[in-house]
Structure formats: C-alpha cells, structure tokens
C-alpha positions in Angstrom: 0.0 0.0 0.0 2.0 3.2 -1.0 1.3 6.5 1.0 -1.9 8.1 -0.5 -3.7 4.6 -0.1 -2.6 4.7 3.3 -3.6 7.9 3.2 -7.3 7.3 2.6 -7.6 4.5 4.6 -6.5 6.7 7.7 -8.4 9.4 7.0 -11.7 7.2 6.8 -10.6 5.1 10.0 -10.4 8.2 11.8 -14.1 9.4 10.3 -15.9 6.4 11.3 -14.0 6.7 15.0 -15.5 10.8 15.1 -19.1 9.9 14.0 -19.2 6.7 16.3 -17.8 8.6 19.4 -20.0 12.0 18.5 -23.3 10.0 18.3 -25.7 11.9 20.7 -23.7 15.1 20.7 -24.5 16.1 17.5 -27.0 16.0 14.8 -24.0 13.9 12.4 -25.9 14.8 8.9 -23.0 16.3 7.1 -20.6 14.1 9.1 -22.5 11.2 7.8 -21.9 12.6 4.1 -18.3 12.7 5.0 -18.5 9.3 6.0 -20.4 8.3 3.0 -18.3 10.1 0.3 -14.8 8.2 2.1 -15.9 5.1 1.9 -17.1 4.8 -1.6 -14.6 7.1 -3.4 -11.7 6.2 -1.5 -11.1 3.6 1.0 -14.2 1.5 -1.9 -11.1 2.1 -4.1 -8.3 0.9 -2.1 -9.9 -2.6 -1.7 -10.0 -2.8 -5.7 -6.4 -2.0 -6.3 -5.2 -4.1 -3.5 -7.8 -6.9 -3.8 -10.3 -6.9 -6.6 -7.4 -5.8 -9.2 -7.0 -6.8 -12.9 -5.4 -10.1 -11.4 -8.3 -11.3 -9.4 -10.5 -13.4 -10.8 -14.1 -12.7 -10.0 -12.4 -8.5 -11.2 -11.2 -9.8 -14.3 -14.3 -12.1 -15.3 -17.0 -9.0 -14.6 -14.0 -6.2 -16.1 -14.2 -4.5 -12.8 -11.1 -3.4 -12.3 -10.1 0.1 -12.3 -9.3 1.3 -15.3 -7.0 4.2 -14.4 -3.8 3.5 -12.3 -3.9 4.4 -8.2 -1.3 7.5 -9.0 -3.9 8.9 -11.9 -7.2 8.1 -9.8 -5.7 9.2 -5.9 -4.4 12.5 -7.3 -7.9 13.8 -8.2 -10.1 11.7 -6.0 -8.3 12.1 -3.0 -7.6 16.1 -2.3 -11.4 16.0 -4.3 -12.6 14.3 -1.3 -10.7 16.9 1.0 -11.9 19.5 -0.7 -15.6 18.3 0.0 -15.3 17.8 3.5 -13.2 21.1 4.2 -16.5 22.8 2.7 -18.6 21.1 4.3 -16.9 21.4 8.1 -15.8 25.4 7.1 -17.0 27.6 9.8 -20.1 29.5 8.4 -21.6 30.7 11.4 -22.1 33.8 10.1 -24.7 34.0 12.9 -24.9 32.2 16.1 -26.2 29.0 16.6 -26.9 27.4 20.0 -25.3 23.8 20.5 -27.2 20.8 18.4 -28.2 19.3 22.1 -29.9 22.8 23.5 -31.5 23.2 19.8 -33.3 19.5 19.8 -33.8 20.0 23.6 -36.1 22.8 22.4 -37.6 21.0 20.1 -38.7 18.7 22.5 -40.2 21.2 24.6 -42.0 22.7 21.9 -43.1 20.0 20.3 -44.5 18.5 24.4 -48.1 19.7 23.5 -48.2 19.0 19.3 -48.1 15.1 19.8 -50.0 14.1 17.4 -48.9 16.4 14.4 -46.1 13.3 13.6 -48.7 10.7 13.9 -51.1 12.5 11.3 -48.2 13.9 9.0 -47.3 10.2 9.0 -50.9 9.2 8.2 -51.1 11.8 5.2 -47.5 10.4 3.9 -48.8 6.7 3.7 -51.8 8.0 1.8 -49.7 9.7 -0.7 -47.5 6.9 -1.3 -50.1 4.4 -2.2 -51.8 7.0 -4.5 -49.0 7.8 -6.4 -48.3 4.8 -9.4 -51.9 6.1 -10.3 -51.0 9.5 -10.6 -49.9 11.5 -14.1 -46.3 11.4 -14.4 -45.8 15.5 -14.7 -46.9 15.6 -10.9 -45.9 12.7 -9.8 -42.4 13.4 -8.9 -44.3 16.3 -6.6 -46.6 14.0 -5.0 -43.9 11.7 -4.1 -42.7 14.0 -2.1 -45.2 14.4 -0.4 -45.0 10.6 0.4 -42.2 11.5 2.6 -44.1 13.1 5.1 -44.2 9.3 6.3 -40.7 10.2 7.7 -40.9 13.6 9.1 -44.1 12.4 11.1 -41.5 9.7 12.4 -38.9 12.5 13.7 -42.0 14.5 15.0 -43.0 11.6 17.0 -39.3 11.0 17.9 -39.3 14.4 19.6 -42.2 14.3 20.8 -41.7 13.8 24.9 -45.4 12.7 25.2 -46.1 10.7 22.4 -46.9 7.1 24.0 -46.7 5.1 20.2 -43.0 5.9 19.0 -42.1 2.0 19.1 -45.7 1.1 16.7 -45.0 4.0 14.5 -41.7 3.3 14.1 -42.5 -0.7 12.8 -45.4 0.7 11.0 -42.6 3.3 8.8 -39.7 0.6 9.1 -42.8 -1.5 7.3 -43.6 0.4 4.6 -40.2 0.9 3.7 -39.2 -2.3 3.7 -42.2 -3.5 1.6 -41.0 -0.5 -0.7 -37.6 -2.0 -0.9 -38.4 -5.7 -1.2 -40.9 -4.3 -4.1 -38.3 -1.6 -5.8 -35.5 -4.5 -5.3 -33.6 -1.0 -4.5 -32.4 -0.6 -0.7 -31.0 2.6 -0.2 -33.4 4.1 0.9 -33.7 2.1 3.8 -30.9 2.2 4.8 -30.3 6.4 4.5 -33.4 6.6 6.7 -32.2 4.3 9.1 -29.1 5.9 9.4 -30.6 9.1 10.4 -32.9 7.6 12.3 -30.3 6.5 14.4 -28.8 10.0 15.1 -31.9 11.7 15.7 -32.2 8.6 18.2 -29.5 9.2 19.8 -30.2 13.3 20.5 -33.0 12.4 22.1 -31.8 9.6 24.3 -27.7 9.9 24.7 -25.9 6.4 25.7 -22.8 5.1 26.4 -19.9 4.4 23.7 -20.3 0.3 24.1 -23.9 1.0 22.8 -22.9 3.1 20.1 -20.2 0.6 18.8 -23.2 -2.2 19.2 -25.7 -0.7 17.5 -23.2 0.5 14.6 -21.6 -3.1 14.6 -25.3 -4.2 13.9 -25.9 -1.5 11.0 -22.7 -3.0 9.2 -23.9 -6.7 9.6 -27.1 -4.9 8.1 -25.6 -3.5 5.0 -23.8 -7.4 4.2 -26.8 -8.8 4.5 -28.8 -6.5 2.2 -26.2 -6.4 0.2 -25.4 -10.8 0.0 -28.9 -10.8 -1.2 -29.5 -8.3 -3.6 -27.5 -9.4 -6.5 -29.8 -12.5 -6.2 -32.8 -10.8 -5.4 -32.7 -8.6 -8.5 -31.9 -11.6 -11.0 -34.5 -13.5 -10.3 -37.4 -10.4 -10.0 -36.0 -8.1 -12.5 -36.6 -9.3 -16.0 -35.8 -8.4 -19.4 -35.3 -4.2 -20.2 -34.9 -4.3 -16.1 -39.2 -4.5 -15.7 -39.0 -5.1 -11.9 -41.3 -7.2 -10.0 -41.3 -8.3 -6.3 -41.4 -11.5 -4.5 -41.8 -11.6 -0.6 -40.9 -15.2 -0.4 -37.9 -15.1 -2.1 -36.7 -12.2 -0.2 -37.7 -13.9 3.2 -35.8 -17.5 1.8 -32.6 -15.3 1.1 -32.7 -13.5 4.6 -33.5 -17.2 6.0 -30.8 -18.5 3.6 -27.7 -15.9 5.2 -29.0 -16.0 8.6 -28.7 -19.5 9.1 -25.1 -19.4 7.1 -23.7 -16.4 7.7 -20.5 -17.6 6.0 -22.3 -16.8 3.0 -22.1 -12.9 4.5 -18.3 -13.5 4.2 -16.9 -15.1 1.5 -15.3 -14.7 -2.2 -18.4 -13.7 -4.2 -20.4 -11.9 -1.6 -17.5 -9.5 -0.6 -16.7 -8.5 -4.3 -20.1 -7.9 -4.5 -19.9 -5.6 -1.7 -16.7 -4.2 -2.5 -17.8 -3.4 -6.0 -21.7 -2.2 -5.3 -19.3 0.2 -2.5 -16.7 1.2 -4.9 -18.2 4.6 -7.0 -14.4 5.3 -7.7 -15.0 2.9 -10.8 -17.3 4.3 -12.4 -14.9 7.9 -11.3 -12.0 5.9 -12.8 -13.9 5.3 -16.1 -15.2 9.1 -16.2 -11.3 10.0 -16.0 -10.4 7.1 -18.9 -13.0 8.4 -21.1 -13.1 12.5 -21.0 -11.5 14.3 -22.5 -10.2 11.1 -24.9 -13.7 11.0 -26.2 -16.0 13.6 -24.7 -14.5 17.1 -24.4 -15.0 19.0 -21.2 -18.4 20.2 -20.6 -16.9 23.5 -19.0 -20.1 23.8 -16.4 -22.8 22.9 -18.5 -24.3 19.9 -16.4 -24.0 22.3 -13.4 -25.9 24.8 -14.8 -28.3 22.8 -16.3 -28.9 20.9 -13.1 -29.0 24.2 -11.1 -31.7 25.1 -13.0 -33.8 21.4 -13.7 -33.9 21.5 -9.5 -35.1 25.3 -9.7 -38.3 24.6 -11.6 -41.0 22.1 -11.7 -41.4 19.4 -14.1 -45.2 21.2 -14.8 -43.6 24.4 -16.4 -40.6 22.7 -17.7 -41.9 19.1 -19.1 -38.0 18.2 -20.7 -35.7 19.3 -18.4 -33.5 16.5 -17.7 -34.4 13.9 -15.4 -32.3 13.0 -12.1 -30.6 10.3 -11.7 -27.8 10.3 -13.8 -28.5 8.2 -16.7 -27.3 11.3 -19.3 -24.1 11.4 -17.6 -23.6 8.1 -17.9 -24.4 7.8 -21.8 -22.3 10.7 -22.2 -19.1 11.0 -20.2 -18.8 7.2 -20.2 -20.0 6.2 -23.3 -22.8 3.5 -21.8 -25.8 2.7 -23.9 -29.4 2.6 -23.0 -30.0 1.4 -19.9 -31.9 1.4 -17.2 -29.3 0.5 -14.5 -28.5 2.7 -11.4 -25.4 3.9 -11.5 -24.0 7.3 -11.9 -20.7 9.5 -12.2 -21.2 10.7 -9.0 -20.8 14.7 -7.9 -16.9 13.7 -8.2 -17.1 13.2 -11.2 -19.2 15.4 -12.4 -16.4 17.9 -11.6 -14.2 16.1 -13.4 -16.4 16.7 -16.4 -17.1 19.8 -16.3 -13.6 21.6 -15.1 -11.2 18.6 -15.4 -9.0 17.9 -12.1 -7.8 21.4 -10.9 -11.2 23.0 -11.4 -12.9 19.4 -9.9 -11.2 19.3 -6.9 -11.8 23.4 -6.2 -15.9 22.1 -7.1 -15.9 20.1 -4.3 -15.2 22.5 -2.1 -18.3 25.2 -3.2 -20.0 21.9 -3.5 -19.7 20.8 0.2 -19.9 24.6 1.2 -23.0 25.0 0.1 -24.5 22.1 2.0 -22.4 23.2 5.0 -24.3 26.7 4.4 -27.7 25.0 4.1 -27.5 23.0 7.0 -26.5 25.7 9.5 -28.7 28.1 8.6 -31.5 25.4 9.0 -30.0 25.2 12.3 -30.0 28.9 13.0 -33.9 29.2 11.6 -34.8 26.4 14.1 -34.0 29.2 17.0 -37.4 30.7 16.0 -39.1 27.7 14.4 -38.1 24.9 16.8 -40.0 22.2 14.8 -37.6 22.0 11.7 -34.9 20.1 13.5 -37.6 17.3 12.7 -37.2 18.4 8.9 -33.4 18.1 8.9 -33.6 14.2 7.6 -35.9 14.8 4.6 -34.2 18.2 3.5 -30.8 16.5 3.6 -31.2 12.9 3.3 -30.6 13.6 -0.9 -27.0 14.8 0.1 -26.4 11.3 1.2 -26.3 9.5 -2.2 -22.9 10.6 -2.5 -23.1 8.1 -5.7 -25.3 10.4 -7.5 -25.4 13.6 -8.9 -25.7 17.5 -8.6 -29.4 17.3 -10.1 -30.3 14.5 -7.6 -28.9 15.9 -4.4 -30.2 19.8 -4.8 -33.2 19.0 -6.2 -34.0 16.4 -3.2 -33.1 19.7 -1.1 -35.3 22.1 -3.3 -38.0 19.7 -3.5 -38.4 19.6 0.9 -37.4 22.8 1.6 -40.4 23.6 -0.7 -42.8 21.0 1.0 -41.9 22.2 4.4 -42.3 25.9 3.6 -45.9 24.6 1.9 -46.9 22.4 5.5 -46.2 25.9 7.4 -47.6 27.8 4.6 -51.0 25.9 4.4 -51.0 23.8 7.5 -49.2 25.4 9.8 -47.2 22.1 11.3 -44.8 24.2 12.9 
C-alpha cells in the first residue's frame, strides 16, 4: 500500500472513530456525508487495487477493475474528497447557533403539547405513497414528495416527549419501507433513513460508547446482509429491459438463507459484491479514462443545467433533464441505453465539467454549500423549533454521495419547498 492509499484509509478510520464517538452530541448529517463520500470514493477504491485488481478473478471475469492506475485516480479523488469535507466542516456561522443538544432539547419542549402532528403527518405520507403509481407522471415526482411526510411524522414523533406510540410507528414506517424495498429491489433508501434515524435517536436519548459501537456493529452486519442478497434478489425479480417485480418469499428464503449461514455474508463472491456495489471510484475511474479522450470538457454545463432542472417544476418545464444520472452516464462514459442505477457521482461530475484542478476546487463550493444550508436550517430552528424534525428529509438527498448535482439539490429544493408549503397551508410548525 503506498502513502496516499494509506492515506485514505487513515483518514476514513479516523471518520468512522468521530461519527461513532459524537453520536448523541451532534446532529452527524454532514458528518454522515463525509462518512459516506470516504468510503465509496476512496477507501471502496483501495480494496480494488489491492484486492479486486485486474489479477483477481471474479475482477477480471466481470471487467471491474479500475481502469485508471492508483497515481492517476488518488491524485484527483483524493484532495477531491478533502476538498468536499473542508467545505462542508468550514465555519459558516455567520450568525450564532446554539449547540445541536440545547436546539433538539427545544424541540422537545416545543413540540410536548403538538403530539399528534407526527402521527397525522405520517398518516397523510402513507396516503400519498399508495396513490402515487396512479397518478400522471408530470406531478408525480411532486406527490412523491409528499410521500415522505411518512418520515418527518416519524422525527415529529421521535421528539415528541409525550407521544406514547414511538415504538408502533416506528415498525409501521420501518414496514412500509421495507415493503418499498423488497418491491423496488432498491435498498438505499432504507438504509439512509435508518441511518438518520439512528442520530436523531441518539439526540434524544444519549448512551454510552459500548452502545454506540453495538448498534453501529449491527448497521454493518445490516448492510452485508442486504447487500449478499440483492445481487440475487434482483436476478430472479427483474426481467428483461430491467421490468421489476417483487417476490416476498424469495426475499424472506434469502434473509432465512444468510442467517442460518452467515459464512455466506463473508466469503469470495459476496465480498466482491460488496466491495464493488461500494466502490463509486469505478465508475470515477472510467469518467477519468473516457473525458477528454472522447467527450470534451463540458466546462459547467451539467451544473448549470442541473442548477436550474432542480429550480423549476417538471409542470412548467416538461423536458428538463431527469435525475438520476442516466445522461451522464451515456455521455461521459459512453454507456448505452439502460436502465441501471449507477452514476458519475458529484466527483465526477467535476471532473467533467472543469477537469481535475477546477474538480477538486468544485468540491469545495459543493460541500460549502451544504455546509451553508444546513447551519442556517439550524439557525432558523431558534425561531421555528420544529424543523430540526425536517433536517432528515431536507438532507437525506445529500447522502447518495453516488449520484449527482441534479439528484442531491433538487432532493433539497424539493423539501425545503414541502416544508415551507406544511407551514404555509397547514401550519405544522
């Protein structure tokens, strides 16, 4: 391992060790991100030079190998990645902001007397979501986000000192998610939710470091187990031009199927197939292979277009370009058709647009901007206690650190929109 591998692997021991130890003392969203981002673009990356190179088999028989070498991919990804979490931990506090504890404490206290606000808002959520496959496809992207009042009822209740049904609600939304999941054959979701359920958990009832280690131990055994079964899952309920279809019993067999042989959790196959659905520096690596040898720079373009797709609604703009990150991938890595999930990632999409220099000084505005959002949500929560209970759906986009620009500001657009509406029309503050 020569020094800048080293180097990532540190850096992203030393993450996990800060968010693990800070659980409960502060509200980890962008820390998460920083997490996220370290994992899947560098330390992801690591593993496949070291492990899942050119000269491993299962690597070599799916051509999923980098295709750039460690010096070319670590001297953009990795001060890219530094770049993105200096923005996003700059200090911004252009005003100030009491401490995260005090401002969910207030929350509490606000929120002693509005009990049942989460348990309607999560009533109204699961209405939405079941009405929305029969819904018209300009407005459907709107009403799904008004599914995800499902989860900010959750947080409500969280907060919520008197609510007596936080342990029903929350199997009721772990439910419906799951049967979302099992039915999507995508799990991401899931897991992002959970995530942040489990710091807004731990706000609201502080514990000791064994407990955190436990209950972050059991999110990692979490993750191999969705992911030693979704590989499977997906062949056998996905068919031809990727129509998916769902089947409960063969997702319960598989869970049955790991749990009582967990060394299928562990070995050859399953841990390349966790390595590789971890590592977004491929698909980073490609983006660096193929532009500018074949695509020329787009010199801002996809940032300026996605600045503006996440401005405007799909009702007064019926083409603008659709999240996701299927263009991108047509386009700066040459893929055909398809309608696999996978994308350049906001990484890359630097890359693209102002090659490495100009990438790496990307990331910075790009986690800046976040870093801005999120403490001034925190400062407007002085006089509106209630949005600390928004913070997961406003920023839970910014955690698909495999995505792109569109995805991730237009998930924050989109909520920061549906909560101003709730205050606006409903008052739920």
């Amino acid at each position: 391992m020569v020094w800048y591998e080293a180097c990532a692997t540190a850096i992203t021991c030393f993450s996990l060790l800060h968010f693990v130890t800070h659980l409960g003392k502060r509200i980890l969203i962008l820390e998460l991100i920083i997490v996220l981002a370290l994992l899947q673009w560098l330390f992801s990356a690591v593993i496949t030079y070291e492990v899942f190179n050119r000269h491993n088999n299962l690597a070599s028989l799916w051509v999923t190998f980098m295709t750039v070498t460690p010096e070319v991919y670590f001297s953009f990804a990795l001060p890219g990645t530094l770049l993105l979490i200096l923005g996003l931990i700059f200090p911004v506090n252009w005003k100030p902001i009491p401490s995260h504890q005090a401002l969910v404490a207030q929350t509490q206290n606000y929120l002693k007397d509005r009990s049942s606000i989460g348990i309607w808002m999560s009533a109204i959520g699961v209405s939405v979501f079941f009405l929305v496959p029969y819904t018209p496809f300009v407005i459907r992207a709107i009403l799904a986000f008004f599914s995800q009042l499902l989860y900010v009822g959750l947080f409500y209740v969280l907060l919520s000192p008197t609510t007596k049904y936080k342990n029903i609600q929350l199997v009721f939304v772990l439910s419906i998610t799951l049967i979302n999941s099992v039915m999507t054959g995508m799990y991401g979701e899931i897991l992002f939710w959970g995530a942040l359920y489990i710091i807004m958990y731990f706000m609201q009832y502080p514990t000791s470091l064994v407990k955190k280690i436990l209950v972050f131990s059991f999110g990692l055994l979490a993750i191999l187990l969705i992911q030693s079964i979704k590989q499977e899952y997906r062949e056998a309920t996905w068919s031809s031009g990727y129509v998916r279809s769902s089947d409960f019993g063969l997702f319960g067999s598989l869970i049955a199927d790991r749990i009582s042989n967990p060394s299928h959790l562990v070995d050859d196959e399953a841990l390349f197939n966790i390595s590789m659905r971890a590592n977004q520096g491929l698909l980073i690596a490609n983006t660096l292979n193929y532009v500018p040898k074949y695509e020329p720079f787009a010199h801002g373009e996809t940032i300026l277009t996605s600045v503006a797709a996440a401005a405007v609604p799909r009702l007064l703009w019926p083409n603008k370009p659709e999240a996701g990150g299927k263009a991108n991938v047509q386009r700066f890595l040459g893929a055909e058709d398809t309608e696999i999930s996978f994308n350049i990632s906001p990484l890359g999409e630097g890359y693209v647009n102002f090659g490495k220099v100009g990438g790496v000084i990307f990331m910075f505005f790009y986690g800046l901007f976040f870093n801005w959002a999120f403490r001034y949500c925190l400062f407007l929560s002085s006089k509106y206690p209630s949005i600390i209970a928004w913070l997961p759906l406003l920023f839970v986009g910014t955690l698909g650190v495999e995505t792109d620009l569109l995805t991730t500001l237009g998930s924050l657009i989109k909520a920061a929109m549906l909560l101003g509406s709730c205050f606006g029309f409903a008052g739920f503050f």
